[in-house]
N, C-alpha and C positions, 0 to 999 in steps of 0.2 A: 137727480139734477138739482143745483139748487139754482134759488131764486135770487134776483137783484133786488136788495136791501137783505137778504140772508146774514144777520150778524155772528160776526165769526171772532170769537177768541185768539189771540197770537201767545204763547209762555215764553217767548222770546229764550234768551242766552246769555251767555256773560257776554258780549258784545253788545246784544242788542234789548233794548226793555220792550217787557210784554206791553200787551195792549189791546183795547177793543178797535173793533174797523165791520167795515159792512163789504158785502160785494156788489159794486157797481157796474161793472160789465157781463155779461155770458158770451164765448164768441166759438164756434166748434174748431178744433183741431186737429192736426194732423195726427197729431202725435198718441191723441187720447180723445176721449169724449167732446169734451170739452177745455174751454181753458178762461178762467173768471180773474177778473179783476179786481183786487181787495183795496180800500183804500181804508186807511187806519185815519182814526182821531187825531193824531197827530199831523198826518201829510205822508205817513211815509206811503209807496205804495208795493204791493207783488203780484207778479201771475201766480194763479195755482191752478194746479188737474185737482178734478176729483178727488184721487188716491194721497192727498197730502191730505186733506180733512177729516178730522176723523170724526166720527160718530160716537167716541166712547173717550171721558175724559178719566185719567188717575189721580191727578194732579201734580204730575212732571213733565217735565219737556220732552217725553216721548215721543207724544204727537204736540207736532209744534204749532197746528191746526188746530182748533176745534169748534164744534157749532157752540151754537147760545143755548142750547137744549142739554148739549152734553155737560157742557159747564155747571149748570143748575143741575142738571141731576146728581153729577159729584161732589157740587157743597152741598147739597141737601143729603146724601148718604155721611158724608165727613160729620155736620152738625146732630146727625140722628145718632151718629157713633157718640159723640163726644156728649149729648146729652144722658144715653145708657151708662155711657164711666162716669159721670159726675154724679148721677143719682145714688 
């Protein structure tokens, strides 16, 4: 489960631009576990379950979700790459 202020990555779409946002609600539902409320930096806002967040970032909009943990662990594997090919 996550927590209220859990900041969560968005990679958005050709519609819509990524962005950072935090979760400010948790509330249970029917449907799933849970159901949290994301509000982005900007204003926009979404419901999400669990199952849209991902835990593992690649850096595409696969998972259109991602924590603040995954993200950082994918630029810091991307930057360890690109420092081995420039040496």
């Amino acid at each position: 489960m996550y927590e209220v202020g859990q900041e969560i990555y968005y990679t958005g779409d050709m519609a819509n631009r990524s962005g950072w946002g935090k979760i400010t609600k948790v509330e249970p539902c029917v449907y799933d576990e849970y159901v949290y409320t994301y509000e982005m930096a900007d204003g926009r806002v979404f419901n999400l379950t669990p199952k849209i967040i991902g835990q593992k970032f690649e850096g595409h909009a696969g998972t259109r979700f991602v924590t603040l943990e995954a993200y950082k662990a994918y630029k810091k594997k991307v930057w360890a790459q690109y420092e081995k090919e420039s040496a």
